[in-house]
N, C-alpha and C positions, 0 to 999 in steps of 0.2 A: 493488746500488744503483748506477743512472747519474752520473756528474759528468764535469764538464769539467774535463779539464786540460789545457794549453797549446792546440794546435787542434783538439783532436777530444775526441771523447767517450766516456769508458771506460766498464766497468762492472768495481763491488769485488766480491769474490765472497766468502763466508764460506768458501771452501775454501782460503782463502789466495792467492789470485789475483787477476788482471786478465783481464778481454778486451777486448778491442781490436774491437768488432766492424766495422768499416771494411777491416780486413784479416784478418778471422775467428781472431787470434791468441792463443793466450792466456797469461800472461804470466807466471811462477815467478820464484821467487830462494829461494837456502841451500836445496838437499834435503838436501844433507849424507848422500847414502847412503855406507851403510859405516858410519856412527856408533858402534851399538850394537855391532857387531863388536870396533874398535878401542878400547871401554870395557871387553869384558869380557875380552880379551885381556891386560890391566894386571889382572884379576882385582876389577874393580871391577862390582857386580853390577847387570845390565841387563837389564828382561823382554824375553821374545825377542818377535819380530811387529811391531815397530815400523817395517820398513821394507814389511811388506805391507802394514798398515793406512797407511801413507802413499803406498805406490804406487792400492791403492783409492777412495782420496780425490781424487787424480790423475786415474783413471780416470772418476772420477763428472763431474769439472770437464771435461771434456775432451765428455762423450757429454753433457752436461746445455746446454754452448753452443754442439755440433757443429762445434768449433775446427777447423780446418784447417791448422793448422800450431800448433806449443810452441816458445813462446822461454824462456830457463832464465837469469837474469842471474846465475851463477857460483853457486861453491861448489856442483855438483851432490855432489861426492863428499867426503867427510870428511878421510882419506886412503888409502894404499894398500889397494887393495879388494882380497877374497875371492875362492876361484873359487866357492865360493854364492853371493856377490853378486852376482859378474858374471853366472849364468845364471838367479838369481832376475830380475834386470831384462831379460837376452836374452827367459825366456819373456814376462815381462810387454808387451814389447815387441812380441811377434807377436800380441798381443792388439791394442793402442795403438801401432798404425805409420804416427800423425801425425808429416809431416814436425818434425822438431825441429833446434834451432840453439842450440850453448850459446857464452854471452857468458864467457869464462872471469874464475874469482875464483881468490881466493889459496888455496883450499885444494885446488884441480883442479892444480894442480902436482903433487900426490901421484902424478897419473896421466898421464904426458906424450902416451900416446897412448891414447884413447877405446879399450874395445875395439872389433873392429869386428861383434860379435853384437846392439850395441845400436843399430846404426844410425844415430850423433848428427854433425851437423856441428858444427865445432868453429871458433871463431871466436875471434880474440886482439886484445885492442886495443876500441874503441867501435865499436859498429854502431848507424847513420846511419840512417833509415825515417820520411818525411813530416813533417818538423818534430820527433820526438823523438831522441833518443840512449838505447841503452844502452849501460851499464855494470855493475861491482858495484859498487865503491866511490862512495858519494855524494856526489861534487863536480861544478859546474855546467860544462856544454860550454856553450861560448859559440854562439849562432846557434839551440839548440835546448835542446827542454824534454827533461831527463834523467830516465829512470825507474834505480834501481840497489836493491841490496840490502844486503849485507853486515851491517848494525849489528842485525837482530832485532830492530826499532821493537815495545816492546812501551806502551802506555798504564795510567797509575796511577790507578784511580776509588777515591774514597773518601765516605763517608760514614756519619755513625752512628757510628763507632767500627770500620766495618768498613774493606777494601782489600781490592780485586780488581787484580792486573796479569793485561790480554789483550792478546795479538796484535793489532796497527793497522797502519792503513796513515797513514803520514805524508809528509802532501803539499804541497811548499813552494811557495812562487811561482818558483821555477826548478829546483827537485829532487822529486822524489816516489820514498819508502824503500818498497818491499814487507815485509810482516811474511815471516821465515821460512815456507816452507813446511814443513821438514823439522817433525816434532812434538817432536823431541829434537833441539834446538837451545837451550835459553834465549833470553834478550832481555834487551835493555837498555832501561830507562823514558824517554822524552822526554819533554822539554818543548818545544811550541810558540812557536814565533815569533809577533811578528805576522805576520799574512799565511795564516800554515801554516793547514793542517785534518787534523785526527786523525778518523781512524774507526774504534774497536775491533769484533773481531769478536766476538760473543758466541754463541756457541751456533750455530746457525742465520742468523742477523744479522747485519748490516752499519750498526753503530748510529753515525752523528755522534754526537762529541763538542762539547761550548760550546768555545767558543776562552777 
């Protein structure tokens, strides 16, 4: 689905993403690799494959809008990663070796230095690009419209008796949250401002929600 935010024109992707198409980018927050590892390690039980099926899904997003570069708004990794982790994303990466730029979040501290098998530039602080800012954390840069991640914007539909919470994107008149990418992340339900516009994804879909 295309919309405008600040001066240009994205598009929402039901893969959990943005692109950018003006500069062919396309645009993550929270992968959270490492997750599952670091759950079952605590002996807490987690099916295994969730960080293929999420590198897949990656992969589809990337060949489906022939992106030319991944930006990652933080939290790529959970915390101290595996050496399966690290060579499960090395080979995935000799697959998908679009340039990439990670906006670092608060849980990439686990890993002070990228390895260098995955080939990732590593970026600290807000990075600056045609009228927007990123970040992870969702507070407004003054001068520019802020895309960030961190909080898992997930949206509450009900009716009937029934409740569905899915992944959205929430997008304010000076901040716009990406839903997690990672699939094993949770989320936390917003409510909208005036102004804001929520889009959950459902399935396939990229469905407005009513304000």
């Amino acid at each position: 689905m295309r919309v405008r935010v600040g001066e240009h024109e994205v598009e929402l992707l039901h893969e959990r993403a943005v692109y950018w198409p003006a500069t062919g980018t396309l645009i993550v927050a929270d992968l959270h690799w490492g997750k599952e590892e670091t759950f079952q390690a605590f002996g807490i039980p987690v099916p295994n494959g969730i960080l293929a099926d999420d590198l897949a899904r990656l992969e589809r997003a990337l060949l489906r809008t022939a992106a030319t570069r991944l930006l990652v708004l933080g939290d790529l990794v959970h915390g101290a990663v595996s050496a399966s982790t690290v060579d499960a994303i090395a080979a995935w990466r000799t697959r998908c070796a679009v340039p990439t730029l990670l906006v670092r979040g608060n849980h990439d501290r686990h890993v002070p230095v990228l390895p260098l098998s995955w080939d990732i530039d590593d970026h600290r602080g807000v990075l600056y690009e045609e009228g927007y800012a990123f970040t992870h954390e969702p507070a407004p840069v003054s001068g520019a419209y802020t895309w960030a991640g961190h909080i898992h914007p997930m949206a509450s539909i009900r009716g009937r008796g029934d409740a569905l919470r899915l992944p959205c994107f929430h997008l304010g008149p000076e901040v716009g949250v990406l839903p997690a990418f990672g699939t094993f992340t949770g989320g936390v339900s917003v409510r909208p401002n005036r102004g804001d516009r929520l889009f959950a994804i459902a399935g396939a879909a990229v469905v407005p929600l009513p304000p």
